[in-house]
C-alpha positions as CSV (number, residue, x, y, z in Angstrom):
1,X,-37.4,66.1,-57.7
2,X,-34.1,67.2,-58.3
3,X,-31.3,65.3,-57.5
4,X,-28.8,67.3,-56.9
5,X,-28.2,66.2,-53.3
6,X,-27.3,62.8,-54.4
7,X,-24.9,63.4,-56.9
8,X,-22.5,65.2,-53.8
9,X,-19.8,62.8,-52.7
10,X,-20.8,60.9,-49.7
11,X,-18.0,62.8,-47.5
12,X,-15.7,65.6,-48.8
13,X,-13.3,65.3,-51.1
14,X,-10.3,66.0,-48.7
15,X,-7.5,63.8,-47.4
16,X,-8.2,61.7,-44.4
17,X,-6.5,62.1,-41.0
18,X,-3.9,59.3,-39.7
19,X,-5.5,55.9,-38.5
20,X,-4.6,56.7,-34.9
21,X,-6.4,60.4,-35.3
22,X,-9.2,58.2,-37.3
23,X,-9.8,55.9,-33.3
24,X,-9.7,58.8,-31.4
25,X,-12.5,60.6,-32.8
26,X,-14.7,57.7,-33.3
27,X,-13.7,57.2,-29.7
28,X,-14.6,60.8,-28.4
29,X,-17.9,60.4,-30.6
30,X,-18.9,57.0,-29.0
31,X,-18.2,58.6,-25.4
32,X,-20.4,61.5,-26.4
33,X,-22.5,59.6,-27.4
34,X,-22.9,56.9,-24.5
35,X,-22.7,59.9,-22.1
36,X,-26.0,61.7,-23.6
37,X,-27.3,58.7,-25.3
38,X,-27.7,57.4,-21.9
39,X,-29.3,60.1,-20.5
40,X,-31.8,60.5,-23.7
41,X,-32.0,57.0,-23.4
42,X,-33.6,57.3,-19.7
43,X,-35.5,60.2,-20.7
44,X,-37.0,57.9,-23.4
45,X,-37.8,55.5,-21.5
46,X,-39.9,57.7,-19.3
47,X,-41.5,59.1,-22.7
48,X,-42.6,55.4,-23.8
49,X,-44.2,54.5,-20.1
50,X,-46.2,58.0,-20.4
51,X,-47.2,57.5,-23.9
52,X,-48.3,54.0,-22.8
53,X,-49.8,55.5,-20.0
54,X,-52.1,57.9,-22.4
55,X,-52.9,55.2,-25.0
56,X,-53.7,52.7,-21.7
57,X,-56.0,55.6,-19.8
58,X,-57.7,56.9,-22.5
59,X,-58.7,53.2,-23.9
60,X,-60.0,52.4,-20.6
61,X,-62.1,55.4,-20.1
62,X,-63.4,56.0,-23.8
63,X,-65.1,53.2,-25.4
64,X,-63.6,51.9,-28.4
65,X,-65.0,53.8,-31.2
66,X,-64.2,57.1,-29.3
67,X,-60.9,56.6,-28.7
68,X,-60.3,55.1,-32.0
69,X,-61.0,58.9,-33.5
70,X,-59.3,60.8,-31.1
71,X,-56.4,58.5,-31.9
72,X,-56.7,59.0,-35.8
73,X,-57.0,62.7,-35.3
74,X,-53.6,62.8,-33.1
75,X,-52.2,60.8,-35.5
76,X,-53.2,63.3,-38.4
77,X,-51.5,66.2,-36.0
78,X,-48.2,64.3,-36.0
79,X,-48.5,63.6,-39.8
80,X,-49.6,67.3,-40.5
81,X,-46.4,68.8,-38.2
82,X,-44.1,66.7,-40.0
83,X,-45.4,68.2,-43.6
84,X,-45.0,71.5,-41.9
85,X,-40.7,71.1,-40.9
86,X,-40.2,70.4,-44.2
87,X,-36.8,68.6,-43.4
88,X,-35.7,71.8,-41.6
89,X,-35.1,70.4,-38.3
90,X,-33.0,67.4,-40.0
91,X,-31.2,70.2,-42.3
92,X,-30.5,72.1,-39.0
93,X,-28.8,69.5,-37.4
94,X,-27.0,68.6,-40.0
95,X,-25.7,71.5,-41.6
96,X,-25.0,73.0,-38.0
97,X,-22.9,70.3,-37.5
98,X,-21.0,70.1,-40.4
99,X,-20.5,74.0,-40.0
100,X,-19.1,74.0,-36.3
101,X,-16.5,70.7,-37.5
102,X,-15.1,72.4,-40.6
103,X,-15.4,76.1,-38.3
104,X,-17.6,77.6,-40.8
105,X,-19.9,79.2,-38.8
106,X,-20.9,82.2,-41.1
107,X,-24.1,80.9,-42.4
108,X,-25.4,79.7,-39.3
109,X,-27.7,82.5,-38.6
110,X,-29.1,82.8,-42.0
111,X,-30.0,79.4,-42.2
112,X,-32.0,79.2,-38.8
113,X,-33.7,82.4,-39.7
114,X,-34.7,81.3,-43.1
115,X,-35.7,77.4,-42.1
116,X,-37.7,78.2,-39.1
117,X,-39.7,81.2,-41.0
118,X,-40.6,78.8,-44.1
119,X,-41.3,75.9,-41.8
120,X,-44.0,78.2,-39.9
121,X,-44.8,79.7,-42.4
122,X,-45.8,76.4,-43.8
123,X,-47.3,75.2,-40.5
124,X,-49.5,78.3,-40.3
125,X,-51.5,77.7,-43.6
126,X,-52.2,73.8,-42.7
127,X,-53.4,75.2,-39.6
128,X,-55.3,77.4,-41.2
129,X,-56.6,74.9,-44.3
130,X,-57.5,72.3,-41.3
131,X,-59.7,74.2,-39.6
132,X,-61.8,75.1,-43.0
133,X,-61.6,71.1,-43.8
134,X,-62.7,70.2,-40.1
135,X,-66.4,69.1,-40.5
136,X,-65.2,67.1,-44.1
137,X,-62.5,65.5,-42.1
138,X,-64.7,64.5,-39.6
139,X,-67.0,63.2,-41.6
140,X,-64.4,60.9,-43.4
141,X,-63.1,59.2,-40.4
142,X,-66.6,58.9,-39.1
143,X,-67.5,60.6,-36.0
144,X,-70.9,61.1,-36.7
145,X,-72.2,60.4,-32.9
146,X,-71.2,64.1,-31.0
147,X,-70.0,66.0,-34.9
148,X,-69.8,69.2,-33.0
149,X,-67.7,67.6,-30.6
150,X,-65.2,66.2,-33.0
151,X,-65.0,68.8,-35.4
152,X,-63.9,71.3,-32.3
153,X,-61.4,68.5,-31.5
154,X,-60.0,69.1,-34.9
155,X,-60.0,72.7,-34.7
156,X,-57.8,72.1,-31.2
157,X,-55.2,70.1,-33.6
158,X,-55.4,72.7,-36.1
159,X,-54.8,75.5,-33.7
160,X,-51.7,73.7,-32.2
161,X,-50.0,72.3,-35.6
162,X,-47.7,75.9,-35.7
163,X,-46.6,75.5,-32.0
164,X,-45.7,72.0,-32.1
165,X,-43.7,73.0,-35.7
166,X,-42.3,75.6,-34.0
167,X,-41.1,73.4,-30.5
168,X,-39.3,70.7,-32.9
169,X,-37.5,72.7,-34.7
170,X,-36.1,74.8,-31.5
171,X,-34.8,70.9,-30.1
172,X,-33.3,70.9,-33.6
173,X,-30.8,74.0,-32.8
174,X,-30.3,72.4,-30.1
175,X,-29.0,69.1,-31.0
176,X,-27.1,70.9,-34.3
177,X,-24.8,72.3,-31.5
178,X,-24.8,68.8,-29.7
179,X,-26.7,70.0,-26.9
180,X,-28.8,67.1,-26.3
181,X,-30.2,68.8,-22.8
182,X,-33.3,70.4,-23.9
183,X,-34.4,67.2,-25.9
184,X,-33.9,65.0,-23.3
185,X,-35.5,67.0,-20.0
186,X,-38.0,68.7,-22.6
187,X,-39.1,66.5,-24.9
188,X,-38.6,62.9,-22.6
189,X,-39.9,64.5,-19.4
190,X,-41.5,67.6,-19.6
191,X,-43.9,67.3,-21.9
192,X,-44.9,63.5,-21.7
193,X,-45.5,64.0,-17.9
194,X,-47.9,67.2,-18.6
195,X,-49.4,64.8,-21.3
196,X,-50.6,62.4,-18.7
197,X,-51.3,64.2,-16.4
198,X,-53.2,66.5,-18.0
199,X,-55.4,63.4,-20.0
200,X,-55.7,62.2,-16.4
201,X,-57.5,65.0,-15.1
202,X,-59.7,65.3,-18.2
203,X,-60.2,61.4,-17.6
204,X,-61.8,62.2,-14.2
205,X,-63.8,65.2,-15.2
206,X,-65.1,63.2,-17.6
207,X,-64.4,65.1,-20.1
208,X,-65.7,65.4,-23.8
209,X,-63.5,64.5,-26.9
210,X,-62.9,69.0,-27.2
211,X,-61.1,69.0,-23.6
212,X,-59.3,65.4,-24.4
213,X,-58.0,67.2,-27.5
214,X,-57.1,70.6,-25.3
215,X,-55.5,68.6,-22.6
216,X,-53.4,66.7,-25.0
217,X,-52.1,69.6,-27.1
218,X,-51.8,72.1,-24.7
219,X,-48.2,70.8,-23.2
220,X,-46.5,71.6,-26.1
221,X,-47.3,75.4,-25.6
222,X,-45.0,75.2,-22.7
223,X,-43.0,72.8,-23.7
224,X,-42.5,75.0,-27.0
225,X,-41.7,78.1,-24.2
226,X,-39.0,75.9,-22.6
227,X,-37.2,75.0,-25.8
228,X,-37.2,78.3,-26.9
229,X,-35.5,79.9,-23.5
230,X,-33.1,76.9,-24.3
231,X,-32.2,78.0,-27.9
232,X,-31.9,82.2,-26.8
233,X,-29.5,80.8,-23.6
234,X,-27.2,78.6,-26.3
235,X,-27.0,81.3,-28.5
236,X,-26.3,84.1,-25.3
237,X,-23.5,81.8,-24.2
238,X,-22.2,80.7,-27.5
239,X,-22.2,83.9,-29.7
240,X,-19.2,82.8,-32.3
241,X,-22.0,80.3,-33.4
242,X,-23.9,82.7,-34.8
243,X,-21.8,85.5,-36.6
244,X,-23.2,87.9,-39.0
245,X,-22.5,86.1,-42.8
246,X,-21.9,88.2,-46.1
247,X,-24.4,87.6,-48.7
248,X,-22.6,85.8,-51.0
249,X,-22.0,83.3,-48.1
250,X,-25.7,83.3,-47.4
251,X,-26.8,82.5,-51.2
252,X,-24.4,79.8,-51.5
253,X,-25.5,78.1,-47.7
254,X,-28.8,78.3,-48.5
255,X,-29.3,76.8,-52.0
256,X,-26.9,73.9,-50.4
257,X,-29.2,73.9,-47.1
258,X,-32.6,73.5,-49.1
259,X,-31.0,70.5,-51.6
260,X,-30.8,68.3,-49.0
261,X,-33.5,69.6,-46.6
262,X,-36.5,69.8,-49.3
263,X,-35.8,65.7,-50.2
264,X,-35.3,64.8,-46.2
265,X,-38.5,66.8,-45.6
266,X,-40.4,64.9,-48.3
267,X,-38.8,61.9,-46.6
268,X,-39.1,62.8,-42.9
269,X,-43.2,63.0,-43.8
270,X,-43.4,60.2,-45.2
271,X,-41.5,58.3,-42.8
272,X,-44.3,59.7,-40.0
273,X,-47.0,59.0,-42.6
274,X,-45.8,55.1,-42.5
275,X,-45.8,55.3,-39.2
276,X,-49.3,57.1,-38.7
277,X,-51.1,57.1,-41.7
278,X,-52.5,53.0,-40.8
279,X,-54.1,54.1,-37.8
280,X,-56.2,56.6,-40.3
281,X,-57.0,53.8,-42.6
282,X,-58.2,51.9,-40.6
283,X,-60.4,54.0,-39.0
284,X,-62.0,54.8,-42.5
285,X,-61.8,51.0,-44.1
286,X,-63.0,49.3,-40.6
287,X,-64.3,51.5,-37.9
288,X,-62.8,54.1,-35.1
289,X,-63.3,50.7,-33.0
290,X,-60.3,48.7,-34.8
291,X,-58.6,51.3,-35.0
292,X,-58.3,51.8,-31.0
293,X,-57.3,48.0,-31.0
294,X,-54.8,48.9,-33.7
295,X,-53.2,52.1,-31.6
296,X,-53.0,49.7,-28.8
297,X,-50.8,47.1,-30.4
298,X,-48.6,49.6,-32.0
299,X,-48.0,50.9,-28.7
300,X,-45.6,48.3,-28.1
301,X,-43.5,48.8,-30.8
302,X,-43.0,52.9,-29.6
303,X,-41.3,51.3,-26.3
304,X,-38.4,49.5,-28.9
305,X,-38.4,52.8,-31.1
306,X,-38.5,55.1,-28.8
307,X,-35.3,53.6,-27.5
308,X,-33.6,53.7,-31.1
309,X,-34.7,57.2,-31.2
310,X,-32.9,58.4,-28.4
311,X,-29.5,57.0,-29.6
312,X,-30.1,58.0,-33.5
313,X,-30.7,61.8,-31.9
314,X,-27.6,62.1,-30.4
315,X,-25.5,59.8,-32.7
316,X,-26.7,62.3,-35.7
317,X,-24.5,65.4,-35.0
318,X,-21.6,62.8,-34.1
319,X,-21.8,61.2,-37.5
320,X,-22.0,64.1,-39.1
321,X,-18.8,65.0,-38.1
322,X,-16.9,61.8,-38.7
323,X,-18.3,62.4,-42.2
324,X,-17.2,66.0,-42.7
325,X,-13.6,64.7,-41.6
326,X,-13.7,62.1,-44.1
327,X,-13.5,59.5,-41.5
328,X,-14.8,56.4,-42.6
329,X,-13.3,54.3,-40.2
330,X,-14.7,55.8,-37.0
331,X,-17.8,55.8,-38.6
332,X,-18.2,52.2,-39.2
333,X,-16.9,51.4,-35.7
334,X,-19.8,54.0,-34.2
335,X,-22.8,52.7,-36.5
336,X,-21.8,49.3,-35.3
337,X,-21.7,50.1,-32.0
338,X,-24.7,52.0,-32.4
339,X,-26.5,48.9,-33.8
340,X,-25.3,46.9,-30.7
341,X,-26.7,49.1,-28.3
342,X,-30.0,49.1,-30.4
343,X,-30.3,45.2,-30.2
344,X,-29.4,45.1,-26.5
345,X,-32.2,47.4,-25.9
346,X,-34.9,47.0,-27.7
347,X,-35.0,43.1,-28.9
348,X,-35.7,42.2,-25.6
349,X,-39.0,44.2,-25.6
350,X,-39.9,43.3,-29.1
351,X,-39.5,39.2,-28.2
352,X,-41.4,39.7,-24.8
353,X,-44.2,41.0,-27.1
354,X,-44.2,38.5,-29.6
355,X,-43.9,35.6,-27.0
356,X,-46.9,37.4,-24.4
357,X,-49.0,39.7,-27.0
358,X,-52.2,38.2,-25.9
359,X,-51.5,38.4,-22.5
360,X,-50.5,42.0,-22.1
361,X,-53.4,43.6,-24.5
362,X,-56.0,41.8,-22.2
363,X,-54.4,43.0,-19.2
364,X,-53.5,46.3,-20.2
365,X,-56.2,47.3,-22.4
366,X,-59.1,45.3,-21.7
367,X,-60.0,41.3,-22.7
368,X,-61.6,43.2,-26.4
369,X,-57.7,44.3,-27.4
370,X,-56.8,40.9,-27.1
371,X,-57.8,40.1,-30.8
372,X,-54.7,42.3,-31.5
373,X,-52.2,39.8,-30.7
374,X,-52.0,38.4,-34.4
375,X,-50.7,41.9,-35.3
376,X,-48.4,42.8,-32.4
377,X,-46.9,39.2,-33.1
378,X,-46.3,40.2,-37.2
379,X,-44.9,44.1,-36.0
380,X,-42.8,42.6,-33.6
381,X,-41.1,40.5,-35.8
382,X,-40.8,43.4,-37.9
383,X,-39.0,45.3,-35.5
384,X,-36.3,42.8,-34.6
385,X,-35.5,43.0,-38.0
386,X,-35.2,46.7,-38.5
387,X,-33.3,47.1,-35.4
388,X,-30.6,44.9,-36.8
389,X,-29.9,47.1,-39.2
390,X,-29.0,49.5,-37.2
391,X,-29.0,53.7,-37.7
392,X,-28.3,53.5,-41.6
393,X,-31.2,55.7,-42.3
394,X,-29.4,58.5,-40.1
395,X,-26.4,57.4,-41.7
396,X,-27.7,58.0,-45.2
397,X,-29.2,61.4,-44.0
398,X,-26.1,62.7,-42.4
399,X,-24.0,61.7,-45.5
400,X,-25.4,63.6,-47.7
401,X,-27.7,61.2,-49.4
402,X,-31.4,62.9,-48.8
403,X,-32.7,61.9,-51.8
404,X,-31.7,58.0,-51.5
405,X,-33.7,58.4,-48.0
406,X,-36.5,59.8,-49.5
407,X,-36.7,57.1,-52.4
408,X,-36.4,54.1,-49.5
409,X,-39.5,55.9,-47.6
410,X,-42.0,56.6,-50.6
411,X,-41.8,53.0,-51.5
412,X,-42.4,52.0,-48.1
413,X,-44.9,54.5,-47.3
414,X,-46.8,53.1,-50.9
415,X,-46.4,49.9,-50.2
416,X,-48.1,50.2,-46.8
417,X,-51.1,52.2,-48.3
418,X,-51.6,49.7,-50.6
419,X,-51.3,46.7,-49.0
420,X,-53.9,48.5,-45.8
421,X,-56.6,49.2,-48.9
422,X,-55.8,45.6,-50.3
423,X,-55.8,43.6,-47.0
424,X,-57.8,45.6,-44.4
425,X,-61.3,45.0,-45.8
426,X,-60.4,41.4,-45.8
427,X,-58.2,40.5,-42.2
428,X,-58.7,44.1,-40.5
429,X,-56.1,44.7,-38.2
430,X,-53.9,41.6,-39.0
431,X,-53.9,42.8,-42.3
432,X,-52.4,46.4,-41.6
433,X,-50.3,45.0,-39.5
434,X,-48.8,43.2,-42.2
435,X,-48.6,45.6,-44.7
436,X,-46.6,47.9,-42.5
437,X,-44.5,44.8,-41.7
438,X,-43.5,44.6,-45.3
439,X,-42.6,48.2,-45.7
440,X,-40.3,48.6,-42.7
441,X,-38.2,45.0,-44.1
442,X,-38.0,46.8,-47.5
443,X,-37.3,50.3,-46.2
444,X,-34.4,48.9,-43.9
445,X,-33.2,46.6,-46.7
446,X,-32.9,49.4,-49.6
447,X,-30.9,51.2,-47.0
448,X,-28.7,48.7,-45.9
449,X,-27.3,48.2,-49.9
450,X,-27.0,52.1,-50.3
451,X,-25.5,52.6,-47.1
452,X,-23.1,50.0,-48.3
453,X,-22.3,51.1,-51.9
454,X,-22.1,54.9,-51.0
455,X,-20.4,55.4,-47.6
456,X,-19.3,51.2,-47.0
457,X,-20.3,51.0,-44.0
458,X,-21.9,47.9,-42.6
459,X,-24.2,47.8,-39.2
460,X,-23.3,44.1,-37.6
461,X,-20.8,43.0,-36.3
462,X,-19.6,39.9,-34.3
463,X,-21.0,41.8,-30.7
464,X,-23.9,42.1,-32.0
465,X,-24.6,38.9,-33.7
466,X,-23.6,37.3,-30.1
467,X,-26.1,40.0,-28.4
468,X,-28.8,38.6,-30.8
469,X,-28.3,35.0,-29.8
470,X,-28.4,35.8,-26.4
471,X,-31.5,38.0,-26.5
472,X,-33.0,35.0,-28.6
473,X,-32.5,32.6,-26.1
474,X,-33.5,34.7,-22.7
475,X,-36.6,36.1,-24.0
476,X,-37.9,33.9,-26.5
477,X,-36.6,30.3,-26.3
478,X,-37.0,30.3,-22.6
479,X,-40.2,32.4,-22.3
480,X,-42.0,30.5,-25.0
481,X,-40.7,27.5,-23.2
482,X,-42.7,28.8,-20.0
483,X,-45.8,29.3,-21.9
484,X,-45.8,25.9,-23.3
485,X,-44.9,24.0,-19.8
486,X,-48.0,25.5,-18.2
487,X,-49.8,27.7,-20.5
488,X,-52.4,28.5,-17.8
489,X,-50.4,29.5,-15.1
490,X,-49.3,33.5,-15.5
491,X,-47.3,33.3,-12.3
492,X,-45.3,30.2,-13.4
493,X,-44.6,32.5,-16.7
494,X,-43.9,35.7,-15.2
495,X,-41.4,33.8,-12.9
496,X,-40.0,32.3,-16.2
497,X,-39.3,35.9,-17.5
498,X,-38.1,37.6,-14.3
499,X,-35.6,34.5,-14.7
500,X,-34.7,35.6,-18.5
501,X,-33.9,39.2,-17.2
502,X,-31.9,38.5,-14.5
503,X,-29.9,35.9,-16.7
504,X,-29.7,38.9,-19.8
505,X,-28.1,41.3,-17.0
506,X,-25.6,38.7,-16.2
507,X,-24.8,38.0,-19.6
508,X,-24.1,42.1,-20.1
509,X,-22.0,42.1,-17.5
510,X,-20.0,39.2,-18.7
511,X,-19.7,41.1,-21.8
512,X,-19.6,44.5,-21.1
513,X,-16.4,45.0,-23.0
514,X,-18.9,44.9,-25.6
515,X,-21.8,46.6,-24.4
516,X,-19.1,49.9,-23.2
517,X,-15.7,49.5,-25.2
518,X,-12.8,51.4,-24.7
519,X,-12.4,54.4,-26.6
């Protein structure tokens, strides 16, 4: 792997603007990004309840083993389209970016071209290999009940993997040029809301694992049509963007473009394979069966990341022009801010889980998932952790520093495969749980130290250390508290927790100098 990427300063070599020009632009970028991050962030929310929605209906209507494989061949789809971007869509943001800050537009067109025809070109031939490998898939993650039902579920997947390629890296262009629209109706709404309801309808017909499969892919085909009418109307409106570059421009954008996009694509798969690739396992080392238990408690977690997701999307093209400016100032006072708004947000979700994780998988998924709550307990801790750290890993990616990414993900991604083959045979669930727990606390703390040493920035700060005390003590002290007063009584605890939340909104009103500073 060559690491070319890495040995690029972190931001150019070019003198930096005046302190007071330094606080306005972070200032403009945290406006820009409070104003879209709170739409994306609404849209996200809407995304988690639909995706909890799927994972919920489908449990409850397919047994177990059933939904275990239809969740470990989704999860293989998600794994397979991020091999296919390569890093393209990250590349796209990033270099469109950079471009429209330092108005060096030239190469723009070139680059789209040329990233979006590899990636598809890429998706096409896993497409293609996948629906060869079907029956030998299927065979490895065991659905031998209905084969010729879950081998044409594969072939759906397959089918789908150059559409779904293709709709992600149209929301890229999007967000290169900051607008954060199409990802936010599209992606947050559209889609998820076709999801369900198509799954719903297949739900009622009764349908087999083929149609499930159909009815799940199927909304990115329009949501893939959408996206693209979005990227035709920016460019239409927006034509300076995309100006005709010479070819020696061209040659020298695109060896640039493909140094940092080929590590960040090695990196972006393996960051989904860390996230996906434990469902997979343990479908093979302990049944379809666990592994629908498994999905379920890693449901929780998406609610928390789907949240960090929706500010790291629009903080990315923000960052990457503090960067290309050379201002390191504004950037530490956004990635702190950023990390604020990421502990306000999602620790609250991740302590309820810990503190009720039995509870909610027996009333949510059935009184079977409640054997999860081990492992949602061991994730959740997890989380709390890597939210504290705040966006570094965009941070690191929009610096420059591809390669450093990639290096922090491999070793998490191998220390999560290992630990599932070491500890699944022995504590199932529990013991994937653990092993992914270990790999997102090393991931997030080889980042935090390269963050540090390359670009010094660091994510806390004093807001956020007081938002993690108060989150602490409104949704875990007095929660847990609740639980241990009556431990019987779900109405006594529910009270106890409605109590919590409407003493956390007080609190962020009492501080909302933090929670929305002045620019």
């Amino acid at each position: 792997m060559s690491k070319s990427a890495d040995r690029q300063p972190a931001v150019p070599a070019q003198l930096p603007p005046d302190h007071e020009q330094q606080r306005a632009d972070a200032g403009r970028s945290m406006k820009q990004i409070a104003r879209s991050g709170g739409a994306n962030l609404l849209g996200s929310g809407l995304s988690a309840i639909a995706g909890f929605a799927l994972v919920v209906v489908i449990s409850r209507r397919w047994d177990p083993a059933t939904a275990g494989l239809f969740f470990a061949a989704s999860s293989i789809f998600l794994i397979a389209v991020a091999i296919s971007q390569l890093g393209v869509d990250q590349g796209l943001v990033r270099f469109l970016a950079w471009n429209t800050a330092r108005k060096e537009s030239s190469a723009n067109r070139h680059l789209v071209r040329n990233g979006v025809a590899v990636s598809l070109g890429v998706a096409g031939a896993l497409g293609v290999a996948a629906i060869f490998l079907a029956p030998a898939l299927n065979g490895l993650l065991g659905g031998g009940d209905a084969p010729e039902e879950s081998v044409g579920m594969l072939v759906v997947f397959a089918a789908a993997l150059p559409v779904a390629a293709g709709y992600e890296l149209m929301l890229a262009i999007a967000r290169g040029f900051a607008h954060m629209r199409p990802t936010i109706y599209i992606e947050r709404i559209v889609r998820p809301l076709l999801q369900v309801g198509a799954v719903v309808v297949a739900a009622l017909a009764h349908a087999n694992l083929v149609w499930l499969a159909i009815a799940w892919a199927g909304p990115y085909v329009v949501a893939a049509a959408c996206a693209g009418v979005a990227v035709a109307r920016i460019a239409r409106r927006s034509p300076e963007a995309f100006p005709q570059g010479t070819r020696s421009t061209n040659r020298a954008a695109r060896g640039e473009f493909w140094r940092f996009t080929i590590p960040r694509g090695l990196s972006r798969m393996t960051l989904v394979a860390l996230q996906r690739s434990d469902i997979a396992l343990v479908t093979v080392l302990a049944g379809p069966a666990e592994a629908a238990i498994y999905t379920a408690v890693t449901r929780f977690l998406v609610l928390g990341q789907l949240a960090n997701t929706a500010i790291q999307q629009v903080s990315e093209p923000q960052l990457a022009r503090l960067l290309a400016n050379a201002n390191i100032p504004g950037t530490r006072r956004v990635t702190q801010q950023l990390t604020l708004w990421s502990v306000a947000l999602t620790w609250p979700i991740h302590l309820t889980a810990f503190v009720f994780a039995d509870v909610v998988l027996g009333m949510l998924f059935g009184p079977e998932y409640e054997q999860g709550a081990p492992a949602l307990r061991i994730l959740a801790l997890a989380m709390l952790f890597s939210t504290a750290m705040g966006p570094l890993d965009t941070l690191l990616n929009m610096a420059g520093r591809s390669t450093q990414s990639l290096v922090n993900t491999t070793t998490a991604l191998a220390l999560d495969v290992v630990g599932c083959l070491l500890l699944v045979p022995h504590w199932g669930i529990f013991g994937a749980a653990t092993a992914w727990a270990a790999a997102i606390c090393v991931r997030n703390t080889l980042c935090f130290f390269q963050v540090r040493k390359t670009v010094h920035v660091t994510p806390m700060s004093r807001g956020a250390v007081f938002m993690i005390c108060a989150t602490v003590v409104m949704f875990l002290l007095l929660p847990a508290l609740g639980r241990g007063l009556l431990p019987d009584r779900l109405a006594f605890q529910a009270s106890m927790l409605g109590f919590s939340c409407l003493c956390y909104a007080g609190i962020l009103g009492w501080k909302r100098h933090l929670v929305s500073p002045k620019p």
